[in-house]
N, C-alpha and C positions, 0 to 999 in steps of 0.2 A: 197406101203403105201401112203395111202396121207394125205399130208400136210394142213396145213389151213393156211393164208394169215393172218398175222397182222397188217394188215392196210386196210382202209375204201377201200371195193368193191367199184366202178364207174360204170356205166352202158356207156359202150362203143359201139360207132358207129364203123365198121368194115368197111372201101376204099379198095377197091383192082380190081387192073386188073384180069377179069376170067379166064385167062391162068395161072395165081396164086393160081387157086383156093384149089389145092391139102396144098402146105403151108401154106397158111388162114387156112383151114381148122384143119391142125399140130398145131398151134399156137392156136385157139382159145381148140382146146384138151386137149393141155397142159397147157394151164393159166388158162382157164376158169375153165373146166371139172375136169382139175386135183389137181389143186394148191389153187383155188377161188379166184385169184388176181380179177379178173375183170367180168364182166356180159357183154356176145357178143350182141348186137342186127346189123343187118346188110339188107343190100339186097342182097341174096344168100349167106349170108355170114352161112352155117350151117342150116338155117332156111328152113323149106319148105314154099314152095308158096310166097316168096318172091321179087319175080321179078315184075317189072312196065315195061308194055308193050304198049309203047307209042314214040312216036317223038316229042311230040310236050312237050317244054323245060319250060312253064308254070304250065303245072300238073306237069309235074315229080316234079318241083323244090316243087311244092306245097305238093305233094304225100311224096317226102323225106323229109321235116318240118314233116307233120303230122302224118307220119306212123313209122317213125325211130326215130327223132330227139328230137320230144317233152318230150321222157322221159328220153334221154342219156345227158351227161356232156360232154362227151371226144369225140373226133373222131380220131382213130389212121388211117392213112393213111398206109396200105401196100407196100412198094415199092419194087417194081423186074424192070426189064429191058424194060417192054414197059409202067407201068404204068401213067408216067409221059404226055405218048401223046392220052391217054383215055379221053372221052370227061363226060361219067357219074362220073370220078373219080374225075374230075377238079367241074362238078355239085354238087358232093357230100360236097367235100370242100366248096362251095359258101353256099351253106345251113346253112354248118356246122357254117360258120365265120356269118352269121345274125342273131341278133335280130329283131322276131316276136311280135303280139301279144301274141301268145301262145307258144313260144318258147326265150329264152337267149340261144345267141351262145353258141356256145362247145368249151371246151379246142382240141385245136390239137399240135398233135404229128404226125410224119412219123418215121418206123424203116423199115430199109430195111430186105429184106429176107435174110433167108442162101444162097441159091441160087447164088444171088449178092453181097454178103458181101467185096467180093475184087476186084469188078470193079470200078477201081478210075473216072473211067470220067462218071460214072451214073449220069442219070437225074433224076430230081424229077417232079413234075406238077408245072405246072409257077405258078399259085395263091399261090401254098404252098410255094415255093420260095421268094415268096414277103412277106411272116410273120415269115420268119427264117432270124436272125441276129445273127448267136451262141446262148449263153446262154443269147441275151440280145434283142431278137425279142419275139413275142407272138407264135409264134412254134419253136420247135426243131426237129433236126433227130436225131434220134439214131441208131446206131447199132442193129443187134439183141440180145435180153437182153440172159447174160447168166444163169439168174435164176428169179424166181419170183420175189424176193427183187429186183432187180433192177426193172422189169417193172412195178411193185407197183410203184418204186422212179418215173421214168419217167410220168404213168399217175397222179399220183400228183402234178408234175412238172405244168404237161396240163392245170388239174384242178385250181391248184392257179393264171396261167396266164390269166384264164379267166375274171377273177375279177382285178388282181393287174396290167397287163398289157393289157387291153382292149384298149386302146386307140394306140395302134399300131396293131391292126388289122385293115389289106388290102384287102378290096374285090374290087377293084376300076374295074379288068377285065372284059372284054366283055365273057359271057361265052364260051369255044368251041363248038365248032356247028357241028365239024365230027372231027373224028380219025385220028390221025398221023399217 
């Protein structure tokens, strides 16, 4: 039977390493599909034909503003085991934290995966690092949520830092330029 979500859908940007992709995928099934917490948009993230197939780190960044970002709020960042040293994953975040002409940054969030849930010494991606201070930086991590209600709480959490704590978002990093 499904449920419906009592609180405002967001139109969410989907990060994740591609060897995650099986998860992403679990997660946007079950919030998205099944629950209507939130609305996935991504690259690969469930979409067909969504991949940018380029090097060169000016289009992409311009392509993920204009293709993904202009219409989403939030950006949850996916976290598993190798995320953290992805270099489109780090791009995607740098997107996410700028104001455009046609785009205001996104709230971000990272939750890590089940997968990872109980690796204490996980990384996350350095950029996202630099806007998590607990509950008192412009990102947070969470856990994987154990129900809709929480990850409703969580991207509203996103959502209202984008406006109330905007001025402690960090994109000061040099982008990465190759894979850890």
């Amino acid at each position: 039977m499904m449920t419906l979500a009592t609180k405002t859908r967001h139109k969410c940007f989907i990060s994740y390493h591609h060897d995650d992709e099986q998860e992403v995928e679990q997660f946007i099934d079950t919030f998205d599909h099944y629950h209507d917490v939130f609305i996935a948009n991504g690259i690969g993230a469930g979409l067909p034909g969504d991949i940018i197939n380029s090097n060169n780190s000016d289009y992409i960044m311009q392509q993920i503003r204009e293709r993904y970002l202009r219409t989403t709020t939030v950006t949850i960042v996916m976290i598993g085991m190798e995320t953290w040293g992805r270099k489109f994953v780090d791009w995607e975040i740098a997107a996410s934290l700028r104001d455009t002409k046609t785009t205001t940054a996104s709230g971000l969030l990272a939750i890590s995966l089940p997968s990872v849930q109980y690796y204490s010494d996980l990384r996350i991606p350095a950029r996202l690092q630099d806007n998590i201070d607990g509950d008192q930086g412009y990102a947070r991590w969470w856990p994987y949520p154990p129900n809709s209600d929480a990850l409703a709480h969580f991207i509203e959490i996103a959502y209202s830092n984008r406006a109330q704590k905007d001025y402690l978002r960090n994109n000061g990093r040099t982008l990465r330029q190759r894979n850890a």
